[in-house]
C-alpha positions as CSV (number, residue, x, y, z in Angstrom):
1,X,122.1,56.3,125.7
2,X,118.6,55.1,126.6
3,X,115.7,55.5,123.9
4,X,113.4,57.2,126.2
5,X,116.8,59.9,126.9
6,X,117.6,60.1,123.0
7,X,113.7,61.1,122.0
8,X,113.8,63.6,124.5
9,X,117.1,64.9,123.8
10,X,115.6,64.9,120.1
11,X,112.9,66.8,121.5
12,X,114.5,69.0,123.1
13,X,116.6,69.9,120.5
14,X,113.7,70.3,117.7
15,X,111.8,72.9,120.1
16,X,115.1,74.8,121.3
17,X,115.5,75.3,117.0
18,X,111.9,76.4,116.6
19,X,111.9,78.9,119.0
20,X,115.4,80.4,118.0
21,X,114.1,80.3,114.4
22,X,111.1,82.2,115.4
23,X,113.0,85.4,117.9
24,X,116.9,84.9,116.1
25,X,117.2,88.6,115.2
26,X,118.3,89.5,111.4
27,X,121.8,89.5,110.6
28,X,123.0,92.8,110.1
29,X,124.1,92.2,106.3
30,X,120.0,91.5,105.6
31,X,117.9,93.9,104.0
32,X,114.9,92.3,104.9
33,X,114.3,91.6,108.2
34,X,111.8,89.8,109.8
35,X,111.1,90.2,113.5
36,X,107.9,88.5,115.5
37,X,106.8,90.3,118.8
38,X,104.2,87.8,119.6
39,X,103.3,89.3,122.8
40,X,102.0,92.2,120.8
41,X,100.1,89.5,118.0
42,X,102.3,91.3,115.1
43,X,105.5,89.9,112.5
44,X,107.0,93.1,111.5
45,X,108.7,93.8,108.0
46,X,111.4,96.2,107.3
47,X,112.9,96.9,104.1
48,X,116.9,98.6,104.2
49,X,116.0,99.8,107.3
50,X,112.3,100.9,106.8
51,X,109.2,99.7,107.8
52,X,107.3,97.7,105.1
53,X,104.0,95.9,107.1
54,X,103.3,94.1,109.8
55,X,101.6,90.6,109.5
56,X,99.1,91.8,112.6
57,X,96.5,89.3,114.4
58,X,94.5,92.2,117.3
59,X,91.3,90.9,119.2
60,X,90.0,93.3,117.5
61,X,90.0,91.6,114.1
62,X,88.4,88.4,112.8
63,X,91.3,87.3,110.4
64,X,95.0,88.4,110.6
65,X,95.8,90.6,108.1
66,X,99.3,92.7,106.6
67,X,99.1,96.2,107.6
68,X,99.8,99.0,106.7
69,X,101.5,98.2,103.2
70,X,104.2,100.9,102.4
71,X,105.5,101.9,99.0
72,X,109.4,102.0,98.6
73,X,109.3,105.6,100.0
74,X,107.5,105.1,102.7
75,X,104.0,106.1,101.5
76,X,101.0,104.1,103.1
77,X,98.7,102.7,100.5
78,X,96.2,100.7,102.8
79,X,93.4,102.7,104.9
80,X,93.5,103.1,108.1
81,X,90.2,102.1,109.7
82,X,89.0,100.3,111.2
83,X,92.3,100.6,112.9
84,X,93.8,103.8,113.1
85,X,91.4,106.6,111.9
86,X,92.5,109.1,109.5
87,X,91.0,112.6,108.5
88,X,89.1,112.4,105.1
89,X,88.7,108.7,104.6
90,X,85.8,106.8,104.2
91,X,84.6,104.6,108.0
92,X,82.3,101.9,105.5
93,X,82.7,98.1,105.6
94,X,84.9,97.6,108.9
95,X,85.5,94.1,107.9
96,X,87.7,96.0,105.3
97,X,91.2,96.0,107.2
98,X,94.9,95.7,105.7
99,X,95.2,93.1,102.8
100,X,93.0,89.5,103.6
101,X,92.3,86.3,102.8
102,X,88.6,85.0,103.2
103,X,85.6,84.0,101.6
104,X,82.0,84.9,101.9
105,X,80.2,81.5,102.0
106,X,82.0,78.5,103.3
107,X,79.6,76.1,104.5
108,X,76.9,78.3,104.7
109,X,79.1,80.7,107.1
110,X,80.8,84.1,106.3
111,X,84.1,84.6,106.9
112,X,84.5,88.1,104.6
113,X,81.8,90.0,106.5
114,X,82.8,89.2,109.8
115,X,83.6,92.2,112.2
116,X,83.0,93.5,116.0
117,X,80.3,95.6,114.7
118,X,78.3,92.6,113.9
119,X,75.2,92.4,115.6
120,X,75.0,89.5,118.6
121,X,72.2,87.7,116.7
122,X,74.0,87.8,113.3
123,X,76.9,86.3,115.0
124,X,76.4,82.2,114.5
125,X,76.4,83.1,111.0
126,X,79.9,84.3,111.1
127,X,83.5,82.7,111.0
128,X,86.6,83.5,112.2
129,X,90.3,83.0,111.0
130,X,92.0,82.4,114.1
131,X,96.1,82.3,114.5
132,X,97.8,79.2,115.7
133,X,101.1,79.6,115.2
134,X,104.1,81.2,113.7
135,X,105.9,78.2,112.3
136,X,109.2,79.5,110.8
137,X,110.5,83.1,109.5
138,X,113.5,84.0,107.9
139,X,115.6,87.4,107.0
140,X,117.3,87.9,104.2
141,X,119.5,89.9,101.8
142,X,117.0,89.2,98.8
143,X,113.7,88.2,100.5
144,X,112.1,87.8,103.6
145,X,110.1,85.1,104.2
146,X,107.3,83.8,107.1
147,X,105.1,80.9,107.4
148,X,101.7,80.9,109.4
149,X,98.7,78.6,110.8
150,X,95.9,79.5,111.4
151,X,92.4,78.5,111.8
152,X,89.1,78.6,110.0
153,X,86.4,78.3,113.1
154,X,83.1,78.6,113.6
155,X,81.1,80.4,115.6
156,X,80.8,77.6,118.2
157,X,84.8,76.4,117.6
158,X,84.7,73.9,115.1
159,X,87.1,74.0,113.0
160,X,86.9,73.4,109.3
161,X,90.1,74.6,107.5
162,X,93.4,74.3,108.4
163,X,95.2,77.4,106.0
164,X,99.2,77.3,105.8
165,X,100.2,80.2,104.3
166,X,104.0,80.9,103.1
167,X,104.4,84.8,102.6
168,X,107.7,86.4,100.8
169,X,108.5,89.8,101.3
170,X,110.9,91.6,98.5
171,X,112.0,95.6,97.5
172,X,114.8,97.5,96.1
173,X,114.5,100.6,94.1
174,X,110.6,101.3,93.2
175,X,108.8,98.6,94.3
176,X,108.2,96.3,97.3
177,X,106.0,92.9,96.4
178,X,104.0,89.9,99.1
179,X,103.9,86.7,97.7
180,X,100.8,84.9,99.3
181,X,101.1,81.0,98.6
182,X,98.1,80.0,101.0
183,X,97.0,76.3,100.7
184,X,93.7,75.5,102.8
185,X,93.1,72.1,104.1
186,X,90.2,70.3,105.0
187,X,89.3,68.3,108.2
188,X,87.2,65.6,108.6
189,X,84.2,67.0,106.2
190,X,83.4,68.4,102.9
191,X,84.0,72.0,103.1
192,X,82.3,74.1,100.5
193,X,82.3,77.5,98.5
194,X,79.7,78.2,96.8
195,X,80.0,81.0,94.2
196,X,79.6,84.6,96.0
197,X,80.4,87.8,95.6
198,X,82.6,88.7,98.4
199,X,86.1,87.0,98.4
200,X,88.6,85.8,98.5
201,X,92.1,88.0,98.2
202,X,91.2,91.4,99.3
203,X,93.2,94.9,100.3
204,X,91.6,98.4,101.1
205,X,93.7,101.4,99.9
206,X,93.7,104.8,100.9
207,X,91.4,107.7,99.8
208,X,93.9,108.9,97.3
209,X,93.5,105.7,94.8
210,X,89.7,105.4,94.7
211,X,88.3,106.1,91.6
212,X,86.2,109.7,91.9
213,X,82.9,109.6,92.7
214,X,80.9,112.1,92.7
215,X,77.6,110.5,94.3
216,X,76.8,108.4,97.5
217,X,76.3,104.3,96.7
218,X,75.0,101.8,98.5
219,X,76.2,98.5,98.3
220,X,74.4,95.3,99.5
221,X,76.0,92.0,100.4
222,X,74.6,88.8,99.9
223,X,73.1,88.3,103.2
224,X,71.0,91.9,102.0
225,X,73.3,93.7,104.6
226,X,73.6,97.5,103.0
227,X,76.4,100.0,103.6
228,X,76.1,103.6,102.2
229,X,79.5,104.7,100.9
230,X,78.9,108.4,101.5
231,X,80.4,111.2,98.4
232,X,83.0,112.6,99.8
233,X,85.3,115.3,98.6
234,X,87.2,114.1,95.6
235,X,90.4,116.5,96.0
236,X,93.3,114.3,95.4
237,X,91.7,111.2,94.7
238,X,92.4,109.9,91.2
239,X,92.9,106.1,91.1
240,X,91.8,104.1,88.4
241,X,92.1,100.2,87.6
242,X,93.5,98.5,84.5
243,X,93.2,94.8,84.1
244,X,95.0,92.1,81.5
245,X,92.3,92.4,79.1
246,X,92.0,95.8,78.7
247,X,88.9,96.7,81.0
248,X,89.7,100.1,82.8
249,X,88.3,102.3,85.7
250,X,84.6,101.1,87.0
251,X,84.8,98.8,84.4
252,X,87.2,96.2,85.5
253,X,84.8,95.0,88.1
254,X,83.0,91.6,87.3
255,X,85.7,90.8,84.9
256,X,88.6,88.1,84.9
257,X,92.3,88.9,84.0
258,X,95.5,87.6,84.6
259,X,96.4,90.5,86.3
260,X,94.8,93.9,87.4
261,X,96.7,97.3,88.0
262,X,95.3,100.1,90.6
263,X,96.9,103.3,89.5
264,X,97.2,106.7,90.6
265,X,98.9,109.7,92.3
266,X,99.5,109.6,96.2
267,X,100.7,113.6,96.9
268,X,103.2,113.6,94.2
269,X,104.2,109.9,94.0
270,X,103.0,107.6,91.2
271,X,101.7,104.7,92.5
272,X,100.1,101.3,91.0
273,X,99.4,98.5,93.3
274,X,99.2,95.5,90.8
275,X,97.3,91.7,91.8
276,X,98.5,88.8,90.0
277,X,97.1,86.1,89.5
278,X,98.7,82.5,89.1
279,X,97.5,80.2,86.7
280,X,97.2,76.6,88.7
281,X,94.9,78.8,91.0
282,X,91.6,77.4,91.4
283,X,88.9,79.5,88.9
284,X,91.9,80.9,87.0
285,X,91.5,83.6,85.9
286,X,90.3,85.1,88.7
287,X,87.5,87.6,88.6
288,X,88.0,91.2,89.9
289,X,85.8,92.8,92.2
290,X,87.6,95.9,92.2
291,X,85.0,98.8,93.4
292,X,85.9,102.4,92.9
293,X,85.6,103.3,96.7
294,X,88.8,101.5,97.1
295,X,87.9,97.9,97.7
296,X,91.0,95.8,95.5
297,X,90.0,92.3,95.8
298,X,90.6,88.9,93.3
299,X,87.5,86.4,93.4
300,X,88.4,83.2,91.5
301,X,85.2,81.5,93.0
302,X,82.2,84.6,92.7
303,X,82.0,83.1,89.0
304,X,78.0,82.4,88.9
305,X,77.5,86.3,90.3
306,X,80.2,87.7,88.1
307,X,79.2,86.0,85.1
308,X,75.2,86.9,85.7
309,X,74.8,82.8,85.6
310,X,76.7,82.2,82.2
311,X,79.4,80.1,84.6
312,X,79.5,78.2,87.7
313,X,82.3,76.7,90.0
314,X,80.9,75.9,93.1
315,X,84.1,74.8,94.3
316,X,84.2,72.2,97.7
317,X,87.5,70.5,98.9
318,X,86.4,66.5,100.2
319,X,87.6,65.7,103.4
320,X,91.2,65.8,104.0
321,X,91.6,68.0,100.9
322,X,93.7,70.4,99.8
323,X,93.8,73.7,97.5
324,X,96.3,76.2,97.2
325,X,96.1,80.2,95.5
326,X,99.2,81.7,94.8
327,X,99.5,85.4,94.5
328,X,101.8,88.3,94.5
329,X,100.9,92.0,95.3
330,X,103.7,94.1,93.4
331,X,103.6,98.0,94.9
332,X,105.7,99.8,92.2
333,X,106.3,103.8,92.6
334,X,105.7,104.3,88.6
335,X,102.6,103.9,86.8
336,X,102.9,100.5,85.3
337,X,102.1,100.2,81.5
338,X,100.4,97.1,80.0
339,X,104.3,96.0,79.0
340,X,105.7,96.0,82.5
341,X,103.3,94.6,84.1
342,X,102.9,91.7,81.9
343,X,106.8,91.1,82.9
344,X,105.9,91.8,86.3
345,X,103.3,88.8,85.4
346,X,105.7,86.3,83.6
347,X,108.3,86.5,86.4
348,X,105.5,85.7,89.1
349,X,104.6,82.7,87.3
350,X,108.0,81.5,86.5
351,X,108.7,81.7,90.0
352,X,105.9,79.2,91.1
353,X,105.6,76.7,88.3
């Protein structure tokens, strides 16, 4: 056979593999399917049957995002704006969608922030995390399993991150858990993050796992950008945060630790939505900036504005770098104690050593 026949025979045969990887439909013997409807931007997750999340990527969005999360009953932890509206909760901080992966300051442009209410003069300031491709997913009778591309781009369509992110999707009886292993790689020029507040692994849960509150707040990003988070009524709502070290409620904000639980009753299911942290993550361990109107996010790199100075990372990847941050998000339909979830905590790590 000729050269020129056998490379694209070769060819051939690597894209006829990729796209069968990509639309092959789960085997009937797997509990955790994983099906891609790229025509509708969405990777959807299902769980013996039932709907888990969706790894979505809408126009409407500046980042792709899982959403909803579901417990192992079926309960929906994640709010629903800005994409689907629901009676009682809170419309604040539309940036705030699903469970993300960004950072406020990355070369002076912010990627957390970033949404279509945004005015048009604020927008060069921005970045968007763009998808690029779908480059394998897998079902399974343990785990599920998808890799993504996608792009860090600025306002004017440079591009100054490649992220590869490898997500594992697991559940049985009580719980349901995401790995996140997302390793961000830089072009052709230093790419830095210097400490902020707002980043870098964040989720939004429903009304039902804030902390009560029984007076507006008004919170104030970096840029000086405020957002009134109004008091609403507090019937139901009864979450509460427990980290590593100890800190609980309100308190856990601004502090590091291993891990960090969100607790509460959703109806009449027990719920605790639990962030861990890996330790060959950058800024290990992370801080929390975990608010009581139901922001859940892990910032290893905020250390100068968590800290009030005492620390600074100031992290930057050289050109052609690399940096990866490994987490899992374990959904359990219990409240966790301190003892399980530092189990939950050892297996992560063993896992990814």
């Amino acid at each position: 056979m000729r050269a020129s026949s056998l490379s694209a025979l070769v060819i051939f045969a690597a894209t006829t593999f990729l796209v069968w990887s990509i639309v092959a439909k789960p085997n009937p013997s797997d509990r955790i399917s994983v099906v891609a409807n790229e025509q509708e931007r969405r990777v959807d997750i299902s769980i013996d049957g039932q709907p888990f999340t969706s790894y979505i990527w809408p126009i409407t969005l500046k980042k792709p995002v899982l959403y909803p999360l579901r417990t192992a009953k079926g309960t929906i932890i994640t709010r629903g704006f800005p994409l689907e509206q629901r009676p009682g909760e809170r419309i604040d901080h539309p940036h705030h969608a699903g469970l993300w992966f960004n950072y406020e300051d990355v070369n002076g442009l912010d990627f957390w922030n970033n949404s279509e209410a945004i005015k048009t003069e604020n927008a060069p300031k921005m970045g968007t995390i763009v998808q690029h491709s779908m480059v394998s997913l897998k079902s399974g009778a343990l785990q599920g399993e998808l890799d993504v591309e996608t792009d860090w781009v600025t306002f004017d369509k440079k591009t100054l991150l490649n992220e590869h992110t490898h997500f594992v999707f697991r559940g049985g009886a009580g719980f349901r858990s995401v790995d996140r292993i997302t390793t961000l790689h830089a072009l052709d020029q230093k790419v830095s993050f210097p400490d902020a507040k707002d980043g870098m692994l964040g989720l939004r849960v429903i009304r039902a796992l804030e902390i009560p509150s029984d007076k507006p707040e008004v919170y104030t990003d970096a840029s000086g950008r405020a957002t009134t988070v109004a008091k609403l009524d507090n019937t139901g709502v009864n979450g509460t945060y427990l980290t590593s070290e100890g800190k609980k409620g309100d308190a856990a904000w601004g502090t590091r630790g291993r891990w960090c639980n969100l607790s509460g009753l959703v109806g009449d299911e027990p719920v605790t939505i639990t962030i861990l942290d890996h330790p060959q993550n950058p800024g290990f361990p992370t801080y929390w900036h975990a608010r009581g109107y139901g922001l859940f996010a892990a910032n290893p790199l905020g250390q100068k504005i968590f800290s009030n100075g005492q620390e600074e990372l100031n992290f930057f990847l050289a050109p052609r770098a690399s940096a990866t941050f490994r987490y899992r998000i374990l959904i359990s339909s219990a409240i966790l104690t301190p003892e399980a979830t530092e189990a939950a905590y050892q297996d992560f790590i063993a896992s990814y050593h």
